[in-house]
N, C-alpha and C positions, 0 to 999 in steps of 0.2 A: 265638389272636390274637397271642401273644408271636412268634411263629413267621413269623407275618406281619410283621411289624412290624418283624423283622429282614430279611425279603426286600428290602423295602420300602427299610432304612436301606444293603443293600446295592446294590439296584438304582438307588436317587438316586444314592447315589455315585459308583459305573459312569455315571450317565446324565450327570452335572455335566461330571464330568472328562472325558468324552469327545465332549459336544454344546456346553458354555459357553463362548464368545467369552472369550479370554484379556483382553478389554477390560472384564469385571465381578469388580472389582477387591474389592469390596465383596458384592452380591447372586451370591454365591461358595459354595461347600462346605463351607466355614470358619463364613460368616454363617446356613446354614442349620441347622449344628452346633447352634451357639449358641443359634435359636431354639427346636429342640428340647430342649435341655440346659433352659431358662428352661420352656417348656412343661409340663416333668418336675417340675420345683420346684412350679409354682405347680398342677399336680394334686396330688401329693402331698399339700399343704394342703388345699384347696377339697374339697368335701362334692361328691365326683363320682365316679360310677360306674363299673368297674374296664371294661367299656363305651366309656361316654363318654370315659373318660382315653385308652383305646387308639386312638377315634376321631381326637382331638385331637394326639396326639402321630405319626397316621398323616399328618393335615393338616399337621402342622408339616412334617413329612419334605419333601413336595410340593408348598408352598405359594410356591416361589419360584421352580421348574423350568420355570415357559411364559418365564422370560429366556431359554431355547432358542431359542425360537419369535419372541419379539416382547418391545418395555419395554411401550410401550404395551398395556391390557389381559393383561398377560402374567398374570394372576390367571385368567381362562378358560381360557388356555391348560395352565394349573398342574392346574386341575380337571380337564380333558383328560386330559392323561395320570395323574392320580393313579386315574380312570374307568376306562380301559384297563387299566391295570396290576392293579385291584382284581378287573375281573371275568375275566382270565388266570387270576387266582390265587382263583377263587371266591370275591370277597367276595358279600356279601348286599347284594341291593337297596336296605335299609333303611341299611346302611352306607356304600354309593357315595353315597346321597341326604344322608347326615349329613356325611359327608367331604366333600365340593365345598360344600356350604355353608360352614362352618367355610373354608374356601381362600378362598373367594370374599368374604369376612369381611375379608380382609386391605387388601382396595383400600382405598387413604387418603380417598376420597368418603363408604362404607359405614359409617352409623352399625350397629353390631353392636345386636343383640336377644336374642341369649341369652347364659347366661352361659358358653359354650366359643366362642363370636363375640367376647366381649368378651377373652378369657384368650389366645384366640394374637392378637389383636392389640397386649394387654400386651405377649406374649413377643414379638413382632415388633419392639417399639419398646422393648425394655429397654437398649439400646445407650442408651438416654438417660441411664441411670441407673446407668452405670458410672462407675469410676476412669479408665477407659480412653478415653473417651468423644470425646476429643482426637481421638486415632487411629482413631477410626472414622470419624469426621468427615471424618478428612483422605483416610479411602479413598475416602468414598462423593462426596467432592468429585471427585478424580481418577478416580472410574467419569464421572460425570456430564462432565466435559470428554473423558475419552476417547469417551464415546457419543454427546453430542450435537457434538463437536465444536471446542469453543470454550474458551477458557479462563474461570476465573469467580477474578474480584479478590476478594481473601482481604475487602474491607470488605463485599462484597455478599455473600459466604457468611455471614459472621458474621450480618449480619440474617437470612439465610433460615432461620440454625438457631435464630435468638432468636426469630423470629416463631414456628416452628416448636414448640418447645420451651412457647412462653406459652401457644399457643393448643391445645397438648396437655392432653387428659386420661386416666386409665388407668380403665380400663373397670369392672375386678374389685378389690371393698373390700379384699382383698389382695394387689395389686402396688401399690397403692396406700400403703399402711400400710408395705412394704417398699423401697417406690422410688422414693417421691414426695421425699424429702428429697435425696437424693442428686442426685436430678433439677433440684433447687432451687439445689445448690450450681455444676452446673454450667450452669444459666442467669445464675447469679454472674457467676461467671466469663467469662462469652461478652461479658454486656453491658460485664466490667469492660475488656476486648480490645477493644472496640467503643469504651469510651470513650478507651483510650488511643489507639487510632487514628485515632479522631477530632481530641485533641489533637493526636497528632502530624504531622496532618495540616492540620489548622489553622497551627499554627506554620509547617511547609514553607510553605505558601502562601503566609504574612507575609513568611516570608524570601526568596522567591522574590520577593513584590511588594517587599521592601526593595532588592533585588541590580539588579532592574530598572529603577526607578525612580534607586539609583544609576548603573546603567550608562548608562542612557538620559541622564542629567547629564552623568555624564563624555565620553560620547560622541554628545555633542548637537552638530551641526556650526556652526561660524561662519556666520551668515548671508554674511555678504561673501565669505567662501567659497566657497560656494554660488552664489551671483551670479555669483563671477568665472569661473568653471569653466560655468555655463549663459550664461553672456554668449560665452565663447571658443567654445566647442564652435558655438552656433549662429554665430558669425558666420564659421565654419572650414566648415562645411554650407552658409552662402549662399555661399560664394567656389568650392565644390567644384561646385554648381549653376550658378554663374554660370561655371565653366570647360568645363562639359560645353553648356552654350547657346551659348558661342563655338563651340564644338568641332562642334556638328549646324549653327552658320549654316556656317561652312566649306565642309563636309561638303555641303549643301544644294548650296552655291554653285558649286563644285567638278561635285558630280554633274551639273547644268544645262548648264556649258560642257562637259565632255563629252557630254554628250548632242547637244547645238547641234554639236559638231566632228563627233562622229561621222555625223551627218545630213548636214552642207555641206557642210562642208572637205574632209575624206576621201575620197568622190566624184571631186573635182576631180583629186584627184593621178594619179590612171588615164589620164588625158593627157598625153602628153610633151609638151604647150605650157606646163603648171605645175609643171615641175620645179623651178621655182627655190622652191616653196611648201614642199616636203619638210624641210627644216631650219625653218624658222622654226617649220611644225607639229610636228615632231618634241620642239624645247624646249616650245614651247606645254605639248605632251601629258605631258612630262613632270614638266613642273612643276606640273601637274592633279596628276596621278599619286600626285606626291611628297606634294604636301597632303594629297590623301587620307588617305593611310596612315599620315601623321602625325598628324591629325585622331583617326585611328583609335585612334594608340597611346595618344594622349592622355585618351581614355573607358574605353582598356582596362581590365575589371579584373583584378586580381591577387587570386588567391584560393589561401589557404596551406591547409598538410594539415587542417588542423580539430579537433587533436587534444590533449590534453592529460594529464600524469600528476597522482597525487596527490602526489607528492612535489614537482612546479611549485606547484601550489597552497598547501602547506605551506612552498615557497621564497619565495614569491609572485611566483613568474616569470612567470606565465602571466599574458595581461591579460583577463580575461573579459567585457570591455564588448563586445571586438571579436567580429563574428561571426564571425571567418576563425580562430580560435585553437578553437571549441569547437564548430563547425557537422556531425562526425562523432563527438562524443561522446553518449552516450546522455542521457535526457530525469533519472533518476534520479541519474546521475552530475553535471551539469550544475547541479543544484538543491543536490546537496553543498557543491559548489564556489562555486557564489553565495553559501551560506549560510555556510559559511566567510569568506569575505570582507568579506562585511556584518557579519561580528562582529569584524573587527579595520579599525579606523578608519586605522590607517596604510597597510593595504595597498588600501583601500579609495580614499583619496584619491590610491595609489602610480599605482592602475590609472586613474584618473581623466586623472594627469598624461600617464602612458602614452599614453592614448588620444588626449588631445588634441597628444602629438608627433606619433605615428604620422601623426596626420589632416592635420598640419603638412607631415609629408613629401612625402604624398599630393599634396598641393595644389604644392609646388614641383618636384614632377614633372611635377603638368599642368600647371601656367603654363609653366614653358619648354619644356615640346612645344607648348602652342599658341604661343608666341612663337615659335620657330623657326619653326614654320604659316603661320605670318603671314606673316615676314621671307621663308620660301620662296613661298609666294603673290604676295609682293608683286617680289619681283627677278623669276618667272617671267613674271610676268604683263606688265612693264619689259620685260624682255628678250627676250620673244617680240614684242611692240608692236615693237620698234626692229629684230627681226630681219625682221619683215613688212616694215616701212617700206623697208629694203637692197635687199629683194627686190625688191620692185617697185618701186625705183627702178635696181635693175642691170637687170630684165629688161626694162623697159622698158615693162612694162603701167601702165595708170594703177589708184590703189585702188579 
């Protein structure tokens, strides 16, 4: 059996290192060492059978090798190949049936019933009851974020080991007598990490609600401030609406009398008896024309690159109220720079003032396009009248 028992410690080994995910950082070669090493100890003690102890310490060897295979279940898996391996190497019936119990012992649900059930699951969980106990911890944390994926906050491990740890018991009146104290000191110590992080997390809080509640004072804004800045803004939007309604009645008006010339008038000049009509329509048309397109300029909009650096935003050059400054930067980037902004009140009110120049300007670009609009409307529309009137008064037709 000695003989086996070395194949055995040679064939895990072979199998770990060259089937286990470099991601089991902890349920490792190393941790199955261990549980055999502890397994060794606590036969040596225990009133058990040169048999039984060889059974047990064959379990230990394989009792962690289905992490090959699968986490979940991986205790069937473990019994799998400890089955295979035994009956390659001629074990007996009676020994595959004793070995895979004992493995299958280890699942953390399995209350154990005998007492080689109850002794490697001692040795499985003697990690508890080390010096060392810190750093096991801290592996089996980082397997469990490297496998399942996720990071686990050092406050929420502390509970899963203290839960863990309280609601542990050691099976055999001998790991017990030997490892329950030590186990004691380091559930100590978890809850005293627990407590200090709790304090010290408590306090953050406080201070955080203190810093806020200052900030929020300090940079609570002037109601009349506020007023005067939503009072300008919207009465800079009704002047911008009421320039773009001038600018479609125009537009409107404009379109109509050409439409009206192009149906009548034009027509008419096909006859060399209304040549004298060519000029007068000629200004007419072009003083249509000209409206128009002034009409046009005047609703144009101007839409700038859309872009902006961190180092604007840190200048606070950039004004982020306007859509034309941040309309081609990304949805994460944009949310930055908001957020930057909204924490410093001077640049916040900078952009403010910004906005409502800019909209300033806006607005004395379309007032004097539509005022020219008009002034061209209104001389076109003079001067076409008086040029009809010449006309048919030199050529002699009546209007």
């Amino acid at each position: 059996m000695e003989t086996l028992i070395k194949k055995a410690e040679d064939f895990v080994t072979k199998f770990l290192n060259d089937n286990l995910d470099s991601k089991f950082v902890y349920h490792n070669l190393a941790h199955t060492q261990r549980v055999v090493n502890k397994a060794k100890d606590l036969a040596k003690e225990s009133n058990l059978s040169e048999t039984e102890q060889h059974q047990l310490i064959l379990a230990a060897w394989f009792h962690d090798t289905g992490f090959t295979k699968t986490i979940k279940g991986h205790e069937k898996e473990s019994a799998k190949i400890a089955k295979a391996f035994l009956k390659e190497n001629n074990g007996s019936e009676e020994d595959i049936k004793a070995i895979s119990k004992i493995i299958l012992a280890t699942e953390m649900a399995y209350e154990p019933k005998t007492n080689l059930e109850g002794i490697i699951r001692d040795a499985d969980c003697a990690h508890i009851s080390s010096k060392n106990y810190d750093n096991y911890a801290s592996l089996l944390r980082k397997e469990w974020e490297l496998t399942l994926g996720k990071k686990i906050p050092k406050s929420e491990w502390i509970e899963e080991n203290i839960n863990f740890l309280t609601n542990h018991t050691f099976y055999s009146s001998l790991a017990a007598s030997k490892w329950e104290g030590r186990k004691g000191k380091n559930l100590a110590n978890l809850i005293q990490s627990q407590n200090k992080i709790k304090a010290s997390t408590e306090k953050l809080k406080q201070k955080k609600a203190e810093l806020k509640f200052k900030k929020e004072k300090l940079d609570l804004p002037d109601r009349g401030i506020e007023t005067m800045f939503r009072v300008a803004l919207r009465n800079h939007i009704t002047l911008s609406d009421i320039a773009d309604t001038k600018a479609n009645i125009l537009l409107s008006v404009n379109a109509i009398i050409i439409s009206v010339a192009l149906s009548n008038l034009l027509p008419k000049l096909d006859n060399p008896s209304n040549t004298y009509l060519i000029y007068p329509t000629l200004i007419f048309m072009t003083s249509t024309v000209a409206s128009i397109v002034l009409s046009v300029m005047a609703t144009r909009p101007n839409v700038t690159k859309g872009k902006f650096t961190k180092e604007d935003v840190a200048n606070k050059k950039v004004n982020l109220l306007f859509f034309g400054n941040f309309h081609q930067m990304k949805l994460d980037e944009f949310e930055w720079a908001m957020t930057e902004m909204m924490k410093d009140k001077d640049y916040l009110y900078g952009s403010l003032t910004k906005d409502l120049y800019f909209l300033g300007l806006v607005l004395n670009r379309k007032y004097n396009l539509l005022r020219t609009t008009y002034t061209v409307f209104i001389i076109g529309l003079v001067i076409s009248v008086i040029a009809f009137a010449i006309s048919f008064a030199v050529s002699g037709n009546p209007a």
